[in-house]
TORSEMAR-98490 format. One record per residue (C-alpha): x, y, z. Coordinates in nm, 4 decimals, decimal comma, always signed. Layout:
       east      north         up
          X          Y          Z
...
//
This chain:
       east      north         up
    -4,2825   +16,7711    +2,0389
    -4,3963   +16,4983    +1,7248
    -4,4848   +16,6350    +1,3939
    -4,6161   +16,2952    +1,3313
    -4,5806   +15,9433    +1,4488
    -4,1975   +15,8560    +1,3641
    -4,0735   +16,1994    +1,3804
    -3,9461   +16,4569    +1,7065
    -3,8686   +16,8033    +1,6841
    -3,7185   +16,9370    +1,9504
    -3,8562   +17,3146    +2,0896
    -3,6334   +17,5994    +1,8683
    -3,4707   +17,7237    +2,1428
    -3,3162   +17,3957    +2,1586
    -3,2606   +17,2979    +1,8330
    -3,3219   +17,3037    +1,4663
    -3,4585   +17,0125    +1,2613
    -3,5911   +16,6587    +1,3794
    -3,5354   +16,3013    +1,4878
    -3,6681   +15,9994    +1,2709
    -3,7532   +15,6670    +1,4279
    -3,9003   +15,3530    +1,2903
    -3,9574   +14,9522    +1,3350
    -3,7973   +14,8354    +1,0007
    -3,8646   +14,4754    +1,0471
    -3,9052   +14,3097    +1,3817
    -3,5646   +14,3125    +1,5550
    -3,4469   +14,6180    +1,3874
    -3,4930   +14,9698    +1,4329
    -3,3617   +15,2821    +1,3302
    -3,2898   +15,6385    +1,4471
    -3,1945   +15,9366    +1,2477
    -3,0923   +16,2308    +1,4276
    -3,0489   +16,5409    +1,2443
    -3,0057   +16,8783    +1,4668
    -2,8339   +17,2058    +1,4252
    -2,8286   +17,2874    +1,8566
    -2,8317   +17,5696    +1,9857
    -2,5854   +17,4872    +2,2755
    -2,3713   +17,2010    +2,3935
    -2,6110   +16,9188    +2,5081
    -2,4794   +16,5536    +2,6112
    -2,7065   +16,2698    +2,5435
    -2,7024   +15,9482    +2,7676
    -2,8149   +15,6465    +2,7128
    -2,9246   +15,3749    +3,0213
    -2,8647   +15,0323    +3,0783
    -3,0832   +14,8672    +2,8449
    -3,1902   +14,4915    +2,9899
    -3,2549   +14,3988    +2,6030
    -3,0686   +14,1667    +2,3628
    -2,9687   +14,4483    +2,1067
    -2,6700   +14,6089    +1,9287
    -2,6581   +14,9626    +1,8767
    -2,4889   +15,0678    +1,5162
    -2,3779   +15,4179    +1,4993
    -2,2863   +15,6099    +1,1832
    -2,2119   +15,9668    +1,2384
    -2,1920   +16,1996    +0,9514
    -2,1945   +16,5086    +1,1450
    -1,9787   +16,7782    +0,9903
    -1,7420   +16,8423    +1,3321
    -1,5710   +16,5822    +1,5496
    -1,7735   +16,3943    +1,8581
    -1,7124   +16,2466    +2,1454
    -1,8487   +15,8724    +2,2662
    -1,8459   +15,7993    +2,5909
    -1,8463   +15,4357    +2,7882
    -1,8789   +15,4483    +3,1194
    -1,7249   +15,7976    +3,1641
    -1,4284   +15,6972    +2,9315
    -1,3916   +15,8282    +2,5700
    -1,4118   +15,6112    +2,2997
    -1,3420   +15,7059    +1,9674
    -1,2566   +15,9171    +1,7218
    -1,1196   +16,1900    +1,5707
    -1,2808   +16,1854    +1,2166
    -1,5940   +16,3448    +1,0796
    -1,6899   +16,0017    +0,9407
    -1,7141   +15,7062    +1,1955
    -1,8919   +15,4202    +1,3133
    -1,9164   +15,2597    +1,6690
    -2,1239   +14,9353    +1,7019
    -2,1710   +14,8552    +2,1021
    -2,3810   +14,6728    +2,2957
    -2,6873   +14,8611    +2,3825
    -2,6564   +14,6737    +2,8150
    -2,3780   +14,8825    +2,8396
    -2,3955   +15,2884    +2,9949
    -2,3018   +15,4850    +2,7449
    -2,3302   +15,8767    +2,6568
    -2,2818   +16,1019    +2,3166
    -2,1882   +16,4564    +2,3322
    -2,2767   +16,5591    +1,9863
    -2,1208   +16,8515    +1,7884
    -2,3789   +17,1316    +1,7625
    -2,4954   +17,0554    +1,3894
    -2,4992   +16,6363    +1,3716
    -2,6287   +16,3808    +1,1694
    -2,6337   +16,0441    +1,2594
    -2,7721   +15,6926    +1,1442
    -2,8488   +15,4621    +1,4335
    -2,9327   +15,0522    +1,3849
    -3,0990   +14,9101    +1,6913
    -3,0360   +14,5494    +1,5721
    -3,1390   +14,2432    +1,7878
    -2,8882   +14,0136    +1,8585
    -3,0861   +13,7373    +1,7609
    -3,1554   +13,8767    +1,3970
    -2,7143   +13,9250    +1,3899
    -2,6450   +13,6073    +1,5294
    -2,8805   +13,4785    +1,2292
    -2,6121   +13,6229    +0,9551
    -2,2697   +13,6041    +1,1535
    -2,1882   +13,2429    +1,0739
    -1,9240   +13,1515    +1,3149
    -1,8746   +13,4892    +1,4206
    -2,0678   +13,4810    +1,7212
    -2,1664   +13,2275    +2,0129
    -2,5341   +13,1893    +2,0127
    -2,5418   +12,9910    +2,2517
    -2,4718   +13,2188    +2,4977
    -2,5641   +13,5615    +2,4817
    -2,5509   +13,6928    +2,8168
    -2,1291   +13,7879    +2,8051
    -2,1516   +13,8897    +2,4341
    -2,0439   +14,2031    +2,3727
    -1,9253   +14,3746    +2,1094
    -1,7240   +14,7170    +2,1322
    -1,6146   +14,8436    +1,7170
    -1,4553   +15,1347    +1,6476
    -1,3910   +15,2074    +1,2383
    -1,4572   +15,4097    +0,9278
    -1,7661   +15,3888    +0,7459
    -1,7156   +15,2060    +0,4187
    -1,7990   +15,3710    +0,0416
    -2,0806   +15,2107    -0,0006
    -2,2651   +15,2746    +0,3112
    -2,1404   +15,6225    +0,3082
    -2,3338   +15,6086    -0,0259
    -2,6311   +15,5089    +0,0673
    -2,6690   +15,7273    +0,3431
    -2,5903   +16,0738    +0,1693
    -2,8335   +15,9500    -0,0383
    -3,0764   +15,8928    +0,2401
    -2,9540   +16,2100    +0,4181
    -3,0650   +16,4130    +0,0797
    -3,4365   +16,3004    +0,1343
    -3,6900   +16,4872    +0,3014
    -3,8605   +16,3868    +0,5800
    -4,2382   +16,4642    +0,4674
    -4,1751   +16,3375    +0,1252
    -4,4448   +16,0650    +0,1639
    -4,1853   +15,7949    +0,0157
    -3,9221   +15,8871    +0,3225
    -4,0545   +15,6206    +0,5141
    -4,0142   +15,3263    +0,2545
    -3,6224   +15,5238    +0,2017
    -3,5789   +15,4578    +0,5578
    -3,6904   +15,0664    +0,5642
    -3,4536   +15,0247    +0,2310
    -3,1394   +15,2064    +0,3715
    -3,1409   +15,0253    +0,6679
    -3,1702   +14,7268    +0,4974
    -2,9185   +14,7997    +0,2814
    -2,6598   +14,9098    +0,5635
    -2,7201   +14,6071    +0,7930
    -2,6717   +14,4014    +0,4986
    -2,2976   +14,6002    +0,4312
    -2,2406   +14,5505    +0,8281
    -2,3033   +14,1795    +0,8348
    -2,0847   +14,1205    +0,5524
    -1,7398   +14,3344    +0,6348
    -1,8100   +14,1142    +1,0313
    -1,7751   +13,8096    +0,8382
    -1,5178   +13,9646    +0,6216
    -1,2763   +14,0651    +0,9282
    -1,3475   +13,7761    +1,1602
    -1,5563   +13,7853    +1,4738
    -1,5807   +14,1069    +1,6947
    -1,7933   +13,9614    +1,9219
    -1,7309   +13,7119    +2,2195
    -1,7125   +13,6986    +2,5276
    -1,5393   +13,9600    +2,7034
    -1,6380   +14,1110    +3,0595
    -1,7718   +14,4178    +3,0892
    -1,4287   +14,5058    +3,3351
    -1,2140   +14,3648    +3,0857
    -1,3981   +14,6011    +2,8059
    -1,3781   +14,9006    +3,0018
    -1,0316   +14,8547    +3,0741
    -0,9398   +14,8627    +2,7105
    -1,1910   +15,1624    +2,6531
    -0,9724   +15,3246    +2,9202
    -0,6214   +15,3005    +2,7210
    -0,8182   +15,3934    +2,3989
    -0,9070   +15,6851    +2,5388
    -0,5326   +15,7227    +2,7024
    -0,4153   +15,6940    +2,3330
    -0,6568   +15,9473    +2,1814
    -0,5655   +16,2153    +2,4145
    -0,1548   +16,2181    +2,3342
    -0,2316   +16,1902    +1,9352
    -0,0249   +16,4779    +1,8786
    +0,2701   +16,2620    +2,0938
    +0,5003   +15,9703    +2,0490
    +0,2881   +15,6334    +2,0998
    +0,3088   +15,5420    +2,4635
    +0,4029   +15,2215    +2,4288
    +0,2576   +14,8572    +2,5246
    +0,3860   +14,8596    +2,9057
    +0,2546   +15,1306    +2,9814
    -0,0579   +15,0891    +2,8123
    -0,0924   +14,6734    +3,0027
    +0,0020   +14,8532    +3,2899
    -0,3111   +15,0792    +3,2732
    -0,5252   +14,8196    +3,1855
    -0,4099   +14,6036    +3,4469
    -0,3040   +14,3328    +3,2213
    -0,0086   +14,1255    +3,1196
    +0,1564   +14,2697    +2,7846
    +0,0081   +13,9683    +2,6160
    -0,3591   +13,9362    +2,7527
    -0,3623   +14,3068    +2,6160
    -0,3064   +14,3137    +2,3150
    -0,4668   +13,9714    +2,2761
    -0,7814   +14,1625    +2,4219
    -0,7385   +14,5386    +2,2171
    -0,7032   +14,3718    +1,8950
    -1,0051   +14,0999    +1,9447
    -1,2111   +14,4497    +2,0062
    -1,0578   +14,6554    +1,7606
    -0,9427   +14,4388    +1,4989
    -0,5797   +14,5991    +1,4980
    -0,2762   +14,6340    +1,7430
    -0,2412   +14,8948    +1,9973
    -0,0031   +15,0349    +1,7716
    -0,1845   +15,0032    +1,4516
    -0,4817   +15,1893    +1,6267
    -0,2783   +15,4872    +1,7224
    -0,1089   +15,5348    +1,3691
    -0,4405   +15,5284    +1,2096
    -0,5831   +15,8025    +1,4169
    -0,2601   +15,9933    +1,4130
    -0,3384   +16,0144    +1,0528
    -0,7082   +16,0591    +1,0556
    -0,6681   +16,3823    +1,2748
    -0,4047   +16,4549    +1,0142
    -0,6465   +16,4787    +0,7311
    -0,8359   +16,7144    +1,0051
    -0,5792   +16,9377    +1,0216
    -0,4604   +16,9511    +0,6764
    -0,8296   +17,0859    +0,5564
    -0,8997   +17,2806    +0,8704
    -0,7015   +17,6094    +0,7207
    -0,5226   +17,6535    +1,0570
    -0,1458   +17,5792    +0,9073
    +0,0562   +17,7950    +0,6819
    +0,2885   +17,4510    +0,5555
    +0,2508   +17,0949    +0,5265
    +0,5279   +17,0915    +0,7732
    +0,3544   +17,2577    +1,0684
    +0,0778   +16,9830    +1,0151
    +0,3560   +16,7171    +1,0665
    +0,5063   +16,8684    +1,3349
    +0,1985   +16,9418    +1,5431
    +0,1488   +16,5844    +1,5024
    +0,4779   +16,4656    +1,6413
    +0,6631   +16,3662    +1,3192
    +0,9840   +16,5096    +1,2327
    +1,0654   +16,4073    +0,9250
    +0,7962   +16,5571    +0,6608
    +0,9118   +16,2814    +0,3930
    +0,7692   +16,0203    +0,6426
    +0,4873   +16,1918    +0,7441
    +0,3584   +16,1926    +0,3602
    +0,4370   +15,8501    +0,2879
    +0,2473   +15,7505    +0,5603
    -0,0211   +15,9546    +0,4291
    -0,0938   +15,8708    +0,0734
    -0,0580   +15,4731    +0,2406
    -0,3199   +15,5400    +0,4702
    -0,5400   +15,7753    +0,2005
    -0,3892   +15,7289    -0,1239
    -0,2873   +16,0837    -0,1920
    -0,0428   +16,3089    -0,0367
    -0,1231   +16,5716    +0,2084
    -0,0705   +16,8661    -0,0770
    -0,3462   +16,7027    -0,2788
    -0,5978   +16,8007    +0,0286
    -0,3810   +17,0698    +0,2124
    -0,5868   +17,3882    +0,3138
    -0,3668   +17,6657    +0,3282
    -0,4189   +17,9444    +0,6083
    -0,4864   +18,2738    +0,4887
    -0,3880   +18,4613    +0,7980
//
């Protein structure tokens, strides 16, 4: 059901509150989806034949769940960003009250800005498959985007200026890290999707090492990691520390733990010393400064 032309609201037994799409400029687009559901829905999205990225900020208040071809991908944090590319199957299983920002970008319009970061001379193997955090800024700039409302008759010109504003932030932390695109099968990809998704199931384990991860993937030891880190921009290794600790900072403010040291332990680490220098490395504070007691 549209209230007007850029906005759909969804029947109430469905959900609460409305979806927000407009052309920015040609080549980019932009989605806002902001629901409270009233049950568990999962959204899929098609093969798309077009040349475009798809840019995902989530600022939903619970923990989702991507999806690439039936495998999990990503994260355990309420603030995250995927960027994929839109050819490939992919579905979203949202938590029940979400907020996301989506950039539909062309990959003409990136490969305009990504100097040497991308073959544009060849688009058809491209892909790109990012996992990360979103940055301050654009965390910024859409809280204060997220703060607007909708039939404020300036929302629209909000819209074209935060988008803006976050592609611009996007183009420059690509050229920052190096290239994240290239070209990369779409078996290959999956393949690595498959042992992320291996690794984000046993979080609360010991890492499960390279063999057995190239062995999943079907890979030599060094074609994997070769591969994981061109898509992720960090080792195997690296990955699975960083969202050891990012579900840390979950647990430590979910008020489920009586002690800082059931929060360790539940995540595997023995020694609470190590568990809170690997903290305040990661976050720049130690666990107490955000720890949640349980009142039970």
């Amino acid at each position: 059901m549209k209230k007007n032309k850029n906005q759909l609201i969804l029947p109430g037994d469905i959900a609460q509150g409305c979806s927000y799409f407009l052309e920015v400029i040609p080549g980019l687009m932009t989605l806002i989806v902001d629901f409270s559901l009233q049950r568990n829905v999962e959204l899929t999205k098609t093969v798309n034949a077009e040349d475009f990225y798809i840019a995902y900020y989530d600022l939903s208040e619970e923990i989702d769940v991507h999806q690439v071809k039936g495998d999990k991908i990503d994260y355990q944090s309420k603030l995250g960003m995927v960027v994929v590319d839109a050819s490939l199957k992919s579905s979203y299983t949202p938590s029940l009250k979400m907020y996301s920002f989506w950039l539909l970008i062309a990959k003409p319009l990136l490969q305009k800005y990504l100097f040497g970061n991308i073959d544009a001379t060849n688009n058809k193997n491209n892909t790109i498959v990012f996992s990360s955090h979103i940055d301050s800024r654009t965390r910024l700039c859409l809280l204060k985007l997220k703060m607007k409302n909708y039939n404020d008759p300036s929302f629209e010109l909000s819209v074209r200026g935060t988008s803006l504003q976050v592609l611009g932030y996007l183009v420059e932390r690509i050229n920052e890290i190096g290239p994240i695109l290239g070209k990369l099968s779409e078996l290959d990809t999956t393949k690595i999707i498959k042992t992320q998704t291996y690794m984000m199931e046993k979080l609360l384990e010991a890492f499960p090492g390279i063999d057995l991860l190239a062995d999943m993937a079907g890979m030599s030891i060094s074609k994997y990691k070769k591969l994981f880190k061109r898509i992720f921009k960090e080792s195997p290794n690296g990955f699975f520390v960083r969202e050891k600790l990012n579900l840390a900072q979950v647990l430590l403010k979910s008020g489920n733990f009586k002690t800082i040291n059931e929060v360790a332990n539940e995540l595997g680490h023995v020694k609470p010393g190590y568990f809170a220098a690997l903290y305040k490395k990661r976050f720049g504070q130690l666990p107490g400064e955000v720890f949640k007691k349980s009142t039970s």
